[in-house]
C-alpha atoms as one frame of an Amber mdcrd trajectory, in Angstrom:
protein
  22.482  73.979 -77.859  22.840  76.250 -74.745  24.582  79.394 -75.073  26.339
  79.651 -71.354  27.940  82.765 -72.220  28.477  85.364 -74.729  31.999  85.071
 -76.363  34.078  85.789 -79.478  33.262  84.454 -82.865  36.780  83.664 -85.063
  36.590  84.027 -88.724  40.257  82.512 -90.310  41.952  79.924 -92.942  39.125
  78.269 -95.367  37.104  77.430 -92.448  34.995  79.430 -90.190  35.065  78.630
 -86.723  32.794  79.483 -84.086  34.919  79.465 -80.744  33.181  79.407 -77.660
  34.731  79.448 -74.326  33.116  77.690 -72.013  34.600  78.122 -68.395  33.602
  74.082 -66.246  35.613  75.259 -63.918  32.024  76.273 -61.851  30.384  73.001
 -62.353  33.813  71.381 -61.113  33.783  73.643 -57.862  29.657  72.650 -57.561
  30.271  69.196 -57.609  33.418  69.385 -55.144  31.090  71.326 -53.146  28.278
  69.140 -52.776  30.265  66.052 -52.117  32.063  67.486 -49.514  28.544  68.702
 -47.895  27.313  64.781 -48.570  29.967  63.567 -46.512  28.944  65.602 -43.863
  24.889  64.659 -44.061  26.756  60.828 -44.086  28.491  61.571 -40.704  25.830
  63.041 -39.038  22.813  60.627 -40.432  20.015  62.678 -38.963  17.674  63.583
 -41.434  18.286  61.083 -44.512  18.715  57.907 -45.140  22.145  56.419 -46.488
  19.787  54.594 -49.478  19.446  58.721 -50.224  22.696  59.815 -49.966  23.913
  57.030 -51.935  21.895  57.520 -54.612  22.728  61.431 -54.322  26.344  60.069
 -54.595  25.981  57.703 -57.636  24.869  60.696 -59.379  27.657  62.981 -58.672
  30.317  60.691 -59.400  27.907  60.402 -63.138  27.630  64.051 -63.367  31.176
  63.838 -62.752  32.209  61.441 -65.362  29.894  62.992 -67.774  31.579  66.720
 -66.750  35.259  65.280 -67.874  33.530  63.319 -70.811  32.804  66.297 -71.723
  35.835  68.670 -70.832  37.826  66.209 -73.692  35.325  66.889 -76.269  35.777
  70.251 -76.281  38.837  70.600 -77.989  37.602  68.725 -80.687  34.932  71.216
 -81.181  36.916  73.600 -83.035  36.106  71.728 -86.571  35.199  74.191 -89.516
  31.438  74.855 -89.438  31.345  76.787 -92.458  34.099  76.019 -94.947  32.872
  78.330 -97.649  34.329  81.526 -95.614  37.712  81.905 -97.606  36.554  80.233
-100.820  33.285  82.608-101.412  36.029  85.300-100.808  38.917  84.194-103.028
  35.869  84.259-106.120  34.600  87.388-104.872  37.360  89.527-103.969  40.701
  87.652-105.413  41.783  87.150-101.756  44.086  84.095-100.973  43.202  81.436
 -98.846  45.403  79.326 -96.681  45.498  76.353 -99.540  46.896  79.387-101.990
  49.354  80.426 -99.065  50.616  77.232 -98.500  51.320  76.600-101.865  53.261
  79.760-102.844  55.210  78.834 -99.372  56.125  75.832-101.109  56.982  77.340
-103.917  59.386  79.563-102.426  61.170  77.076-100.124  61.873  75.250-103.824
  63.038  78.176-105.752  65.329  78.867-102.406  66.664  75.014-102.484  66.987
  75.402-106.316  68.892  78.879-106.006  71.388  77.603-103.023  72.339  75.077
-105.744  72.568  77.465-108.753  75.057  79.485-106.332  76.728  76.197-105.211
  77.521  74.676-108.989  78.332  78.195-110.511  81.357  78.684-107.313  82.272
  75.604-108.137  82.472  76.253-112.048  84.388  79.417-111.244  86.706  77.207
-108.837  87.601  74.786-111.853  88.265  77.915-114.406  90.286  79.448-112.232
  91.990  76.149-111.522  92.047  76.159-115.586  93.373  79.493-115.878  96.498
  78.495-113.241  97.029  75.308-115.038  96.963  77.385-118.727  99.420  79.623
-117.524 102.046  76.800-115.667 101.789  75.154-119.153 102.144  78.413-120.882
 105.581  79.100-119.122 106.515  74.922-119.450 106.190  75.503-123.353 107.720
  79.072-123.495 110.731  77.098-121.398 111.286  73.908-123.396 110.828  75.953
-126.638 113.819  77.935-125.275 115.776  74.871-124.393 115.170  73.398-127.835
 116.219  76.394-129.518 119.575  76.691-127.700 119.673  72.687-128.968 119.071
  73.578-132.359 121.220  76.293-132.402 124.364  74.312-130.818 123.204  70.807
-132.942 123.505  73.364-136.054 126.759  75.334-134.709 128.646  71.861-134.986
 128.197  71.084-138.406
């Protein structure tokens, strides 16, 4: 491996990474470079041959390829080298990893679902009670009424006899 420049190393999650930014844009300006100064050797012809500069231009456009082969890999790079980082602390030190993070985020997201319908079932037990309570009352003041009207009917029934 060749170390191109110096850069900053990024310890996070379970997995240590070692991120290295590595700049192509040079090697893309180089190549641009040189193929624009092999066009101009092909116009003027004067001191190589075209079997030369064709060659010279075979392995440009590979150096090329191999350049953006390479550019796509590089994203990919960022897998965990090391992914003892967070677990060697979590026995150590009691520190949480991401795995431990995750899963008390998921365990609050459920207790919040859970409490929304706690809230939801006990508004609509107070709904029906109160409902209850209205319809207790009404039938309160019904029964009050018709044992009124069936007193003034026993009273009359028993006046005419």
């Amino acid at each position: 491996m060749i170390f191109l420049k110096e850069s900053d190393t990024v310890l996070t999650d379970d997995e240590w990474r070692i991120a290295i930014d590595i700049d192509l844009s040079m090697y893309q300006e180089t190549i641009s470079t040189i193929k624009a100064d092999l066009l101009l050797a092909e116009q003027k012809r004067e001191f190589t041959s075209i079997s030369e500069l064709q060659q010279i231009e075979t392995l440009l456009q590979q150096l090329g390829v191999k350049l953006y082969e390479f550019h796509h890999f590089l994203p990919r790079m960022d897998r965990g080298l090391i992914n003892l980082g967070s677990t060697v602390l979590k026995t150590l030190f009691g520190t949480a990893t991401i795995s431990d993070i995750y899963q008390l985020h998921n365990t609050l997201e459920e207790t919040k679902s859970r409490n929304k319908d706690i809230v939801h079932s006990l508004s609509q037990q107070l709904t029906y009670i109160k409902k209850l309570g209205a319809t207790s009352d009404m039938n309160t003041d019904v029964i009050a009424n018709l044992s009124s009207i069936m007193k003034d009917n026993i009273i009359k029934s028993h006046n005419r006899f």
